[in-house]
N, C-alpha and C positions, 0 to 999 in steps of 0.2 A: 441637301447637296452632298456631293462626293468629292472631298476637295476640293478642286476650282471648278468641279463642273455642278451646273443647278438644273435641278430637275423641271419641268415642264409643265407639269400639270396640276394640278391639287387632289388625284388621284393619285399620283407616285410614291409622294412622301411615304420612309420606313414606318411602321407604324409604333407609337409612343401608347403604355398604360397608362392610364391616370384611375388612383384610388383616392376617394375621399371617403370619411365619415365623420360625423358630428361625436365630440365627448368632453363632456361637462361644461358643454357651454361653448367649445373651442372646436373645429374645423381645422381636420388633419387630416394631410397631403403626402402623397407621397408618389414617383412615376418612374417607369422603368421601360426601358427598349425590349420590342418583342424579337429574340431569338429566333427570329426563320432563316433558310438556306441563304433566302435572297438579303439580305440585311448585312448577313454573315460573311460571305461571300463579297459582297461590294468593301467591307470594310476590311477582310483582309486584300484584295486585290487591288482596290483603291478606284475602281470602275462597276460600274455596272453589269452586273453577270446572267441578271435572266430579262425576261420580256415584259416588263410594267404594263399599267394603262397606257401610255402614252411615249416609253422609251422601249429601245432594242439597244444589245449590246454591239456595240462598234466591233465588226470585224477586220479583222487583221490583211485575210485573201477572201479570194471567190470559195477555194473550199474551205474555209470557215463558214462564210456566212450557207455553202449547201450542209454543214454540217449542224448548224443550228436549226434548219427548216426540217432536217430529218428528227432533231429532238420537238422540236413546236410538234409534230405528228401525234409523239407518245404524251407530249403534256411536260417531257420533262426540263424545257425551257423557259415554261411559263412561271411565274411569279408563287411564291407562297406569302406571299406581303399580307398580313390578315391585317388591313387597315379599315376595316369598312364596319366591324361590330363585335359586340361578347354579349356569349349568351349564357345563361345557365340552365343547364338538362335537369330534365326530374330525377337523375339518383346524384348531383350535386355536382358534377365535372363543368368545369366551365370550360369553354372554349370560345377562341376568336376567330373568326371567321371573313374572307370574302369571296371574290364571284369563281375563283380556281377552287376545284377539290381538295387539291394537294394545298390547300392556303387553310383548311382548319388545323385549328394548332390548338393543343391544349393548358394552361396559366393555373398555376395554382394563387386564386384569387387572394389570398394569406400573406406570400412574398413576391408575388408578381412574376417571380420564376416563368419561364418555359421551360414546360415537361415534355414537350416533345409534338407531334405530329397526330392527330384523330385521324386514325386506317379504319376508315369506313371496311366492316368483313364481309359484306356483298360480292356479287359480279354486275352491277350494274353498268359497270362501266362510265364511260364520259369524262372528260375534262374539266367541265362550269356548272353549277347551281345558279340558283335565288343565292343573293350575298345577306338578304332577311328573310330568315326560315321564320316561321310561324312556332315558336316553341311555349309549351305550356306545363302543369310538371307531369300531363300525361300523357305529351307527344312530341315529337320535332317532325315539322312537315317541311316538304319545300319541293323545289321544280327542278327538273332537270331538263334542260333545252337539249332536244335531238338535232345536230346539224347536218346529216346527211340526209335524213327522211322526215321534213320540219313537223317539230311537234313540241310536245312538251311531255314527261312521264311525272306522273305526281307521285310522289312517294311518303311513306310517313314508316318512322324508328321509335321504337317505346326506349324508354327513361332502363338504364342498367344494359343497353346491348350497343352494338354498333354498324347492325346490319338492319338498310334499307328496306322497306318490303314496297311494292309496285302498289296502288290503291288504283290509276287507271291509269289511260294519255289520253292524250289531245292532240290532233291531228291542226295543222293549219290551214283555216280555211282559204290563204292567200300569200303569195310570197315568195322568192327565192330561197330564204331562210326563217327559223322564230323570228319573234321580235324580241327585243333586251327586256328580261324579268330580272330588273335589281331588283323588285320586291313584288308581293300580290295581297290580296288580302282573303280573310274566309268569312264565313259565319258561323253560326252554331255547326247547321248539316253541309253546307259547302263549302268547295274550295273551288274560289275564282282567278282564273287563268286568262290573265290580259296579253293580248296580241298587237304590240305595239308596230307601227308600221319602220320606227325606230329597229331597223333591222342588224341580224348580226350577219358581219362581212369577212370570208376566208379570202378573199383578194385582199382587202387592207389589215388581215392579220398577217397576212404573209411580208408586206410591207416592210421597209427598209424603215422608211422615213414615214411618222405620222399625217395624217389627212385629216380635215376639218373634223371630220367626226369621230375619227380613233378606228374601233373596230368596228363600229358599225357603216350602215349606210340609210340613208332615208328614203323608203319607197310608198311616197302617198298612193301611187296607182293603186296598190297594194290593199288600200283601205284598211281599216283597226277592228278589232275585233276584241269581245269578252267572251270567253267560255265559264257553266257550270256544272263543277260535278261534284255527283256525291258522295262525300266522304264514306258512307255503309257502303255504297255498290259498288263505285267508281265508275259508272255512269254517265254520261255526259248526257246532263238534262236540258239544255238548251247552249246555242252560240248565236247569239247576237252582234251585228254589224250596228259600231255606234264613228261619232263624228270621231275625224283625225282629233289623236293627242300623245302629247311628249310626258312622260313620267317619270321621277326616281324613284318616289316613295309613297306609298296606298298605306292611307291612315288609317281605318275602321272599314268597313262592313256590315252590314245586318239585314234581318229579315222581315219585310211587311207583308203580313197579313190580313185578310176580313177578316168579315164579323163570327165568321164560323170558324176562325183558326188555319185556314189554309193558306198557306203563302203562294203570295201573288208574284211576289217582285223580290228582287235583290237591291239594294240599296252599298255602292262600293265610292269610297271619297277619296282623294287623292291631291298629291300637291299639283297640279298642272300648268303648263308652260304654253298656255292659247298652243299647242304641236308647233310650237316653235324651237329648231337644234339648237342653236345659237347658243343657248345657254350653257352647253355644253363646251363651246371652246372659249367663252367669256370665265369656264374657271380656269383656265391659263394662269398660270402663278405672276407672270409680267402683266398681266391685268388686273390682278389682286395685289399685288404689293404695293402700288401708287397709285391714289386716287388723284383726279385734275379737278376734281368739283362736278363732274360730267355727270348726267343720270343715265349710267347705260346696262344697268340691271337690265335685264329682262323680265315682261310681267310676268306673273304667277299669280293662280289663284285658290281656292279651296276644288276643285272638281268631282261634280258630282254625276256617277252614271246612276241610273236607271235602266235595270235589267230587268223585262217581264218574263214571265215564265207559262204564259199562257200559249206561246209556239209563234207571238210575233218574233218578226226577222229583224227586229231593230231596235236597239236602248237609245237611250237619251244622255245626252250632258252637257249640264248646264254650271253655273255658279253656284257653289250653296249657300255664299254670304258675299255682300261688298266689298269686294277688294281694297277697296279705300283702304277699312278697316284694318287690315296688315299688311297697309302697304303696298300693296301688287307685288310683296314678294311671300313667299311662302314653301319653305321646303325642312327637311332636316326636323320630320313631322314624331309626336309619340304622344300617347293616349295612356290614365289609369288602366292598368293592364287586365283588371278586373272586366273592364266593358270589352275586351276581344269579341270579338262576332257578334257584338248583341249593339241595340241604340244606343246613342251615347251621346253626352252634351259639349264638352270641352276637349279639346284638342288644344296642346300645345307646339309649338315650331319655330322655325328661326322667320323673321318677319322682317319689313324695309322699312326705314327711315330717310324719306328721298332728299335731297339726292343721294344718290349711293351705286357702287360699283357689285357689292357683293350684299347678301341677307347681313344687316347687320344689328338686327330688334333678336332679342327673342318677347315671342307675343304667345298668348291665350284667345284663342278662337273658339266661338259657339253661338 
């Protein structure tokens, strides 16, 4: 909150460090407030000063609020709140990260400090990422959603610089707009580019006042969509049209092959919500702060596509385990980091214990 006013959504919240580490036996804590504009700014002015998930700053007149729309334009109204992740780069800089450019910020992991702002030295241009890049210590990958001409540009930055280089794009096969890439997943040689019918919406960014869905909008006509490309070429080696679905977070990825080594198919898992929004405004903070004993989670499950690569027009997705088993809730997913792109057995995540209003297990799935 800002004073007497509370924020909205469980995307809003400034975002808070938390350090731990284990020594001699004892577990030591320590958390600090990450120093962005937006943080900054709300707490010397005692309001809200740029455009969150789910809030817009109160204007004063009409030419305030046209004066805000001309900054939303350049980006520079929107939110630098890195609430959503930290990562660490292959030459050691960490930084936190979410779905705004201008939202990586770089901490020095030691004192929790903010050191300032990650200036991407590209022209790539654009406003939003993936808010979960794919980083490894020999690369940082991630999506940049095009919303004038829908696509997505894949990009990937080596360890020690801070300039983007293009690997390919992806055009959408369907849509108004992308669809929302909070996150994707790869494999060894690809990088999978999900087209969620979960669209992103310049009318309800423009918005005054928030809408069920925020800044998106939902267009089943639309149908879902997975693309693959390849990481050497950039490529696009197949787009397959699979069943409507709602996602935050793509757990693993990997590759099956025959008997002769040649890959057949793509294997990409995910937390999945049956493509149901709801869940989306069930994290309303007035829904999470009081539970009445009601079971009104929304399900979720392990989601698994099936992506052939043989030039059908169609993948599959199905369950990959009993939902029973975590509960029909499932998100807020992470995997040994070592099985990136490859088979893997375990997955852990935030799981249900019904009744329940929000994930409230965390559980081990496999």
């Amino acid at each position: 909150h800002i004073e007497d006013y509370n924020f909205r959504h469980l995307f809003d919240g400034y975002a808070t460090l938390v350090k731990l580490h284990f020594e001699d036996g004892r577990l030591i804590a320590g958390h600090r407030q990450i120093e962005s504009e937006a943080y900054k700014a709300a707490k010397k002015n005692k309001k809200i000063c740029f455009r969150e998930f789910s809030e817009v700053p109160k204007h004063e007149n009409f030419m305030a609020y046209v004066g805000d729309l001309s900054k939303l334009l350049s980006g520079s109204s929107l939110t630098d709140n890195a609430n959503t992740g930290v990562v660490k780069l292959g030459d050691g800089r960490v930084v936190c990260l979410t779905e705004t450019q201008k939202g990586s910020l770089v901490i020095d992991p030691n004192s929790l400090e903010t050191l300032g702002r990650f200036e991407y030295s590209d022209s790539l241009g654009g406003l939003i990422h993936s808010a979960h890049p794919i980083v490894t210590d020999a690369e940082f990958l991630t999506l940049l959603p095009d919303l004038l001409k829908p696509g997505y540009l894949v990009v990937r930055m080596e360890p020690g610089t801070n300039e983007r280089k293009v690997i390919g794009r992806v055009n959408c096969s369907c849509g108004p707009a992308p669809g929302w890439v909070h996150s994707f997943p790869v494999t060894q040689h690809y990088v999978v580019v999900p087209e969620m019918p979960l669209r992103y919406c310049a009318q309800n960014l423009l918005r005054a006042e928030p809408t069920p869905l925020y800044k998106f909008q939902w267009h089943p006509q639309s149908k879902a969509f997975l693309h693959v490309m390849c990481k050497a070429s950039g490529k696009v080696v197949t787009s397959v049209e699979v069943p409507l679905f709602v996602t935050f977070h793509f757990i693993n990825a990997y590759e099956e092959e025959d008997e002769d080594g040649r890959v057949t198919s793509i294997i990409a898992d995910c937390c999945e919500h049956h493509a149901d929004t709801s869940i989306l405004d069930q994290l309303r903070l007035k829904n999470l702060r009081f539970f009445k004993g009601e079971d009104v989670l929304p399900d979720a499950r392990v989601g698994r596509f099936k992506i052939p690569l043989d030039g059908s027009r169609n993948g599959k997705l199905e369950a990959a385990l009993d939902a029973d088993e975590h509960g029909r809730g499932m998100d807020m997913c992470s995997i040994n980091p070592a099985y990136l792109g490859k088979k893997y057995r375990y997955a852990y995540a935030c799981g249900a214990q019904r009744p329940c209003h929000f994930p409230n297990t965390l559980t081990k799935v496999f």
